[in-house]
DRENDRENKOL-267580 format. One record per atom (N, C-alpha, C): residue number from 1; atom name; x, y, z. Coordinates in steps of 0.1 Angstrom, whole numbers, plus 5000, padded with zeros to 4 digits. Layout:
# residues N
+-----+-------+------+------+------+
! num ! atomo !    X !    Y !    Z !
+-----+-------+------+------+------+
! NUM !    CA !    X !    Y !    Z !
...
+-----+-------+------+------+------+
***
This chain:
# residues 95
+-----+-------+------+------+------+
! num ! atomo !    X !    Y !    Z !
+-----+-------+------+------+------+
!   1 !     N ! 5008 ! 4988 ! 5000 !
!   1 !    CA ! 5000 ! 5000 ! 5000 !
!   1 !     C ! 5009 ! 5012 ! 5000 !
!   2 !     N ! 5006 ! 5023 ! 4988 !
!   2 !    CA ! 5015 ! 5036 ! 4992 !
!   2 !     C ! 5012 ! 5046 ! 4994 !
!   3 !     N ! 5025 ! 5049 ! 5006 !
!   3 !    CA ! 5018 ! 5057 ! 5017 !
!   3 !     C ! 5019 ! 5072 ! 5011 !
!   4 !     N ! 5008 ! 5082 ! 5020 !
!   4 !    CA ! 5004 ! 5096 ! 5014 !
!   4 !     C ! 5015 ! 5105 ! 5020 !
!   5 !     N ! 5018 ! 5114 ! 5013 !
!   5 !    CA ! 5028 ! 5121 ! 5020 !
!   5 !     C ! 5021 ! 5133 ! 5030 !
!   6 !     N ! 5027 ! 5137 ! 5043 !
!   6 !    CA ! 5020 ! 5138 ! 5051 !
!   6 !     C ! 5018 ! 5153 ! 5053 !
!   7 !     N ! 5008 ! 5158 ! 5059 !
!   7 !    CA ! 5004 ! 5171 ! 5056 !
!   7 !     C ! 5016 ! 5181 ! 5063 !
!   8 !     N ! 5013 ! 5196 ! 5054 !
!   8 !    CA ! 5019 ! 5204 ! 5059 !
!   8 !     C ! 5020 ! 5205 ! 5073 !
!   9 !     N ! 5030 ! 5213 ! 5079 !
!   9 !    CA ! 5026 ! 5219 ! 5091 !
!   9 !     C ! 5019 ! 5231 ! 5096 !
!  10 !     N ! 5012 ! 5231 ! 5109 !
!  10 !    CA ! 5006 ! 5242 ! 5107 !
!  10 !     C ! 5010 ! 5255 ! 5104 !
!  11 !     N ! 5023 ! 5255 ! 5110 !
!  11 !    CA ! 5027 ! 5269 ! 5110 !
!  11 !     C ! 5037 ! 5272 ! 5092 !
!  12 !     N ! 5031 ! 5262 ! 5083 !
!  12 !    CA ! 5034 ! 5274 ! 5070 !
!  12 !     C ! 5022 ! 5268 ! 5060 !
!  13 !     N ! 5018 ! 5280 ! 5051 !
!  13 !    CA ! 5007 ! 5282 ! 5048 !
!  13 !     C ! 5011 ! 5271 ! 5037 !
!  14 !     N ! 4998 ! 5267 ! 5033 !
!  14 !    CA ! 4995 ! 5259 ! 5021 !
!  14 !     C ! 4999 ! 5266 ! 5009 !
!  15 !     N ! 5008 ! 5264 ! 4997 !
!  15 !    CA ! 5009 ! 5267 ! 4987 !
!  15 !     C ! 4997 ! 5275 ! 4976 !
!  16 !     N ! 4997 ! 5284 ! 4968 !
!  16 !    CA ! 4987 ! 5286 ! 4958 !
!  16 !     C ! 4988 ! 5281 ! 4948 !
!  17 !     N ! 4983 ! 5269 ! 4941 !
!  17 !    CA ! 4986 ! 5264 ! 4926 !
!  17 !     C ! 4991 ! 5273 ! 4917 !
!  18 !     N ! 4983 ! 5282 ! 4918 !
!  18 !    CA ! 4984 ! 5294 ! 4909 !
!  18 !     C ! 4996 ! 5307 ! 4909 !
!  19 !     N ! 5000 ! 5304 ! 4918 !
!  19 !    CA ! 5010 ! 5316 ! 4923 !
!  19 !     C ! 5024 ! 5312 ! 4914 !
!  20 !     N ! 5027 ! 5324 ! 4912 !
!  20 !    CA ! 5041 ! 5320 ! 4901 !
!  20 !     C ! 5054 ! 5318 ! 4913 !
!  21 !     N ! 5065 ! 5325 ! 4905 !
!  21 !    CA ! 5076 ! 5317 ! 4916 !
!  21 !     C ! 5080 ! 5326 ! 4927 !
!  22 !     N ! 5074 ! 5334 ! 4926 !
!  22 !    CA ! 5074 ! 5348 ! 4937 !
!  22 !     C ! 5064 ! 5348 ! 4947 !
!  23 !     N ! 5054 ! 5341 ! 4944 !
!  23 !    CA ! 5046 ! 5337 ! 4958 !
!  23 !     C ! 5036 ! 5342 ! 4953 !
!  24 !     N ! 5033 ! 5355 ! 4941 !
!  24 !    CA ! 5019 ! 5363 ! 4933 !
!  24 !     C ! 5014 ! 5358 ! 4931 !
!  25 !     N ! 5001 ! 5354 ! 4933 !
!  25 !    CA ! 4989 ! 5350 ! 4926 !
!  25 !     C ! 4992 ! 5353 ! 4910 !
!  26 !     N ! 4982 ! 5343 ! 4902 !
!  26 !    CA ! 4983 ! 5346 ! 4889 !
!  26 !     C ! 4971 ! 5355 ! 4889 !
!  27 !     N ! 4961 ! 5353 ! 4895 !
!  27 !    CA ! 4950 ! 5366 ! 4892 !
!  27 !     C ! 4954 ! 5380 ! 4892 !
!  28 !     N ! 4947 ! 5389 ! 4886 !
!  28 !    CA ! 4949 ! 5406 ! 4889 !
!  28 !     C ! 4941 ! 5409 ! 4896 !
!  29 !     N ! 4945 ! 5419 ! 4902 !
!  29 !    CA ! 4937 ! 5427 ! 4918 !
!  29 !     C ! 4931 ! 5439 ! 4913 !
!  30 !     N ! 4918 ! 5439 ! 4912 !
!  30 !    CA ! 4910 ! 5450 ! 4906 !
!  30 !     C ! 4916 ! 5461 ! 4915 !
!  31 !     N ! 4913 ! 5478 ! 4907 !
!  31 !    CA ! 4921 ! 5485 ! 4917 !
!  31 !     C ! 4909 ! 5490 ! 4929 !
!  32 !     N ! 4917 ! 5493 ! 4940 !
!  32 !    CA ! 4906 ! 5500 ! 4944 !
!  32 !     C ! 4897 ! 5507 ! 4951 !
!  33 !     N ! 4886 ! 5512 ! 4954 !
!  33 !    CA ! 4877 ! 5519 ! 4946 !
!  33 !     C ! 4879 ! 5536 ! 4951 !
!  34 !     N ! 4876 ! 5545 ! 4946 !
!  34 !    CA ! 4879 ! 5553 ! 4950 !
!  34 !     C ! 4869 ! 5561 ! 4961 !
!  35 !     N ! 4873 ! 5573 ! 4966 !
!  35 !    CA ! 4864 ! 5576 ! 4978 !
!  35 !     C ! 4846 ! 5579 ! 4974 !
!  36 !     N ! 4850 ! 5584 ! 4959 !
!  36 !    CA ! 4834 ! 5587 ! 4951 !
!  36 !     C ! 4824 ! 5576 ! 4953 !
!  37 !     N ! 4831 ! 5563 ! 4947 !
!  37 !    CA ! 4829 ! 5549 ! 4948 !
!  37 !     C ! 4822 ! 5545 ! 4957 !
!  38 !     N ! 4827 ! 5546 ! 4968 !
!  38 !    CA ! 4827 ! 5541 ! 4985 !
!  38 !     C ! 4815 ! 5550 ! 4990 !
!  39 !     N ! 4816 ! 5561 ! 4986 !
!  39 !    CA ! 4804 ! 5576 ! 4992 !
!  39 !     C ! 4790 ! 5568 ! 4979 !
!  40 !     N ! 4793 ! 5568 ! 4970 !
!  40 !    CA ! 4779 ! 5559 ! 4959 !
!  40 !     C ! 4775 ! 5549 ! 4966 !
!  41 !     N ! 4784 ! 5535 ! 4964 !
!  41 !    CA ! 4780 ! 5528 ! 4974 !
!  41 !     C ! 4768 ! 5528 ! 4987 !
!  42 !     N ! 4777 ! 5532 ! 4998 !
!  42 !    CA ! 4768 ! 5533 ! 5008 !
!  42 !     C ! 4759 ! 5542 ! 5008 !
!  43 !     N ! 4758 ! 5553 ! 5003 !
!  43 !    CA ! 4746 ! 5560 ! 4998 !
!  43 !     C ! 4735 ! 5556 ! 4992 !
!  44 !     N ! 4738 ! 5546 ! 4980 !
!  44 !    CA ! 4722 ! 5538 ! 4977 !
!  44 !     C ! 4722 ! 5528 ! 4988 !
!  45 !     N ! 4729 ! 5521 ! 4994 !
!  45 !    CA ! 4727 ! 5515 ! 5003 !
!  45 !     C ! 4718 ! 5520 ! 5013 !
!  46 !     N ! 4723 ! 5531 ! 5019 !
!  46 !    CA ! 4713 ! 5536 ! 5029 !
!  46 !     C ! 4696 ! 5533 ! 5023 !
!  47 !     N ! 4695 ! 5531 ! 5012 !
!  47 !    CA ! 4683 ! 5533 ! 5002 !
!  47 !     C ! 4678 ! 5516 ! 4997 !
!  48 !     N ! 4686 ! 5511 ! 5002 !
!  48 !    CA ! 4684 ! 5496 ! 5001 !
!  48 !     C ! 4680 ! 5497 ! 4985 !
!  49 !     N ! 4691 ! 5505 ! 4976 !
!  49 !    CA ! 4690 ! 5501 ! 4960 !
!  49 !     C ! 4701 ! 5504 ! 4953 !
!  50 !     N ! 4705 ! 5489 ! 4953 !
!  50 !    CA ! 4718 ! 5490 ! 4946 !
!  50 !     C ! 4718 ! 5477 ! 4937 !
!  51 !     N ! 4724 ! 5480 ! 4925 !
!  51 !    CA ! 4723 ! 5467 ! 4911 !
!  51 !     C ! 4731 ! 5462 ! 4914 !
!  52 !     N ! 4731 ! 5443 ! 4912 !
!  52 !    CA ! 4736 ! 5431 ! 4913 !
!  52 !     C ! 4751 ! 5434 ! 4906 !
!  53 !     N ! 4750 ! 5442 ! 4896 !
!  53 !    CA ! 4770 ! 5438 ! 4891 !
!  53 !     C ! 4775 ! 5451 ! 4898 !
!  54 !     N ! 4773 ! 5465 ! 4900 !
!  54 !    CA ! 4777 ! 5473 ! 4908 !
!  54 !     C ! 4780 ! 5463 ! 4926 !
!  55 !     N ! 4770 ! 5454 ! 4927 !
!  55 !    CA ! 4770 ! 5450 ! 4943 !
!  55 !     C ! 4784 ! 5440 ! 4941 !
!  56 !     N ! 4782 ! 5431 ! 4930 !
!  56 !    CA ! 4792 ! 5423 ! 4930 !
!  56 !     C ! 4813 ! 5429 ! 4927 !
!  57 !     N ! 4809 ! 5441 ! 4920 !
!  57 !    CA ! 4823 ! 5448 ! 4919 !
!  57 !     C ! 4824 ! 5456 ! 4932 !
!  58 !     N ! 4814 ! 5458 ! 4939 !
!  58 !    CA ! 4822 ! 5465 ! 4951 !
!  58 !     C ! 4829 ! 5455 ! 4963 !
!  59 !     N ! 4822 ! 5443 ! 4963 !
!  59 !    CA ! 4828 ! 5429 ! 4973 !
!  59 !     C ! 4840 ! 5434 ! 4968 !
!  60 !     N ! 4844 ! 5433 ! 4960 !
!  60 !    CA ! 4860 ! 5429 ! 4955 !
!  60 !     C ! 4867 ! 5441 ! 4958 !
!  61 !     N ! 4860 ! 5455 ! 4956 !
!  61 !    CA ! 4866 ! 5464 ! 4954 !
!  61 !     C ! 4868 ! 5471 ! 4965 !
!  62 !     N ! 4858 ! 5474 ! 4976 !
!  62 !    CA ! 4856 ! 5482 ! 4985 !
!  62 !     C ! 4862 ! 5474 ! 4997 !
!  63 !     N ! 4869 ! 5482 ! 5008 !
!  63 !    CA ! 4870 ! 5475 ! 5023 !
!  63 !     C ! 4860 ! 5476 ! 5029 !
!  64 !     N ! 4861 ! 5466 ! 5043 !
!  64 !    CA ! 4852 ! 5473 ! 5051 !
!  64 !     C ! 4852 ! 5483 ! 5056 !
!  65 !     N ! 4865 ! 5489 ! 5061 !
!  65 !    CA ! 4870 ! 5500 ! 5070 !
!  65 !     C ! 4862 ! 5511 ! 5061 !
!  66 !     N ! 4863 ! 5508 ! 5046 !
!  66 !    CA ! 4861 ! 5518 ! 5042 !
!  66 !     C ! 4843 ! 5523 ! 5042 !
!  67 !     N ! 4837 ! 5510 ! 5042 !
!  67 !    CA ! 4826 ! 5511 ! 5038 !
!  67 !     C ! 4819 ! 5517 ! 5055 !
!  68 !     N ! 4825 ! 5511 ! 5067 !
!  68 !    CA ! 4822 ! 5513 ! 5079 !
!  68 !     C ! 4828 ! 5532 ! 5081 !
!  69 !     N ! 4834 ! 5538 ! 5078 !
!  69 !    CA ! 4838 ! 5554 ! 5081 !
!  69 !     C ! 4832 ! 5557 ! 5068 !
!  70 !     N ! 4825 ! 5557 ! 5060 !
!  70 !    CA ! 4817 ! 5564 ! 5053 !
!  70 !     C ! 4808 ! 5561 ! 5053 !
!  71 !     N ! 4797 ! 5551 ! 5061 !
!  71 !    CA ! 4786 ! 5551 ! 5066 !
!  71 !     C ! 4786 ! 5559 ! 5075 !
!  72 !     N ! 4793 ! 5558 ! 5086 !
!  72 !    CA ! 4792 ! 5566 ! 5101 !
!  72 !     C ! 4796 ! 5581 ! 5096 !
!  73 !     N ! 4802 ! 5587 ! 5088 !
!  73 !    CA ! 4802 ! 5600 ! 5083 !
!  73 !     C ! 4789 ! 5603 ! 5071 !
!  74 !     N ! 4784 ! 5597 ! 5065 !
!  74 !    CA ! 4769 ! 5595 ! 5059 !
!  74 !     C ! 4763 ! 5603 ! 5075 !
!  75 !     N ! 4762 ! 5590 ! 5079 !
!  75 !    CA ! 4747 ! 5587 ! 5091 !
!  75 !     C ! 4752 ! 5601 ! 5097 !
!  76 !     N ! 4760 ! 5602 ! 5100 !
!  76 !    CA ! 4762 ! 5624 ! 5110 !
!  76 !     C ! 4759 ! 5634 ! 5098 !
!  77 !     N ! 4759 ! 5633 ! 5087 !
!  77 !    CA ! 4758 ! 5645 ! 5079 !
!  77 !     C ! 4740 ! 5643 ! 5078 !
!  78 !     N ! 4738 ! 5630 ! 5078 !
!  78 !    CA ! 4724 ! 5629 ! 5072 !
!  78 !     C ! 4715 ! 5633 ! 5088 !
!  79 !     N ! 4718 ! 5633 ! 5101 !
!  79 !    CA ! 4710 ! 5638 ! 5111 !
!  79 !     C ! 4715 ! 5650 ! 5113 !
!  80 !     N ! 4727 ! 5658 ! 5111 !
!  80 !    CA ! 4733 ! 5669 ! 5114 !
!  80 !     C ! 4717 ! 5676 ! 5101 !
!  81 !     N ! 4717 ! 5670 ! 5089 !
!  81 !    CA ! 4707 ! 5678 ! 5077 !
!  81 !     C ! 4690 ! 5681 ! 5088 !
!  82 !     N ! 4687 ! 5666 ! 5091 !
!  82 !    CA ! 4676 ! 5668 ! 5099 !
!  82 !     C ! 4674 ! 5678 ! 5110 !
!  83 !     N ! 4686 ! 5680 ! 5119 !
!  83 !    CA ! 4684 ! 5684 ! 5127 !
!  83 !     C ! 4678 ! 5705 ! 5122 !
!  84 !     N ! 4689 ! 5702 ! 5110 !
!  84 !    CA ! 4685 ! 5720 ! 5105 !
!  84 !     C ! 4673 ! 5725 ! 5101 !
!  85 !     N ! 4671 ! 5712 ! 5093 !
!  85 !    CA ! 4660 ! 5714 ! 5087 !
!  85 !     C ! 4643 ! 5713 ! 5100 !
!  86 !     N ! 4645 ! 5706 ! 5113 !
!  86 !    CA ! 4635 ! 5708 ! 5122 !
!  86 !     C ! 4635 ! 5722 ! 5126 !
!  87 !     N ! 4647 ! 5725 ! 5133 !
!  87 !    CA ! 4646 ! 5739 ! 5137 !
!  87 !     C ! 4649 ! 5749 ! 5129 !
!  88 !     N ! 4649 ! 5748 ! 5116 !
!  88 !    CA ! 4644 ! 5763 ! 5106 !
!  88 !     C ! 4624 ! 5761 ! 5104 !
!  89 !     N ! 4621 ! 5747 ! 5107 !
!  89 !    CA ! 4609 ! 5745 ! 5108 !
!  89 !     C ! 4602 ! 5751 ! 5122 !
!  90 !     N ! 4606 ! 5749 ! 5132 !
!  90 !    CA ! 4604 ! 5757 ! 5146 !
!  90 !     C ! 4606 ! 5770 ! 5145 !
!  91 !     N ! 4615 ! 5777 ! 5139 !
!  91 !    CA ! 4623 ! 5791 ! 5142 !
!  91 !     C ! 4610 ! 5799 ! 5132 !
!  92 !     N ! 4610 ! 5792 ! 5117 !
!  92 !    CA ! 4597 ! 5802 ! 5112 !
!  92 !     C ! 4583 ! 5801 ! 5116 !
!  93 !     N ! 4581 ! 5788 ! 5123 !
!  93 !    CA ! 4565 ! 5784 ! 5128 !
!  93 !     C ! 4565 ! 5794 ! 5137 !
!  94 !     N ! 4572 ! 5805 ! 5144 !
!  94 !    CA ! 4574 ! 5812 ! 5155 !
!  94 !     C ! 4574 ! 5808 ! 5171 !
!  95 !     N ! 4577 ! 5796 ! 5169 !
!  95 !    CA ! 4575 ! 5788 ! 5185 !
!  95 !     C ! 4586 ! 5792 ! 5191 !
+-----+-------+------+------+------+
***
């Protein structure tokens, strides 16, 4: 019976088939996305309307970090907007 050769160790990573002799992936790394990008993004987001190949290019494209600090700067611009807009509503109603 012949025997299997026995697995890596844990402590070094599994090889990429694909990787040339430098350790690169053979795939290309979409570039990415820029701040406009990332502000569009979570903008229709907030709107729960965003198209299937735009959703699928941002996985690849967008971080989270990025997608999480331009939500949270969204969400303050967009209550900082409410807040004006109540009290120019109060300030003319004369109250």
């Amino acid at each position: 019976m012949p025997e299997t050769p026995p697995p890596p160790p844990p402590d070094r990573p599994v090889p990429d088939p694909a990787a040339g002799p430098d350790g690169a992936s053979g795939r290309a790394q979409p570039p990415p996305a820029s701040f406009g990008q990332v502000v569009g993004a979570v903008f229709w987001s907030f709107f729960g309307v965003r198209k299937g190949n735009a959703m699928r290019s941002d996985e690849v494209r967008i971080r989270p970090h990025q997608v999480i600090l331009v939500g949270v700067l969204l969400a303050a611009v967009f209550v900082a907007t409410l807040l004006v807009i109540v009290r120019t509503i109060i300030k003319t109603a004369g109250a």
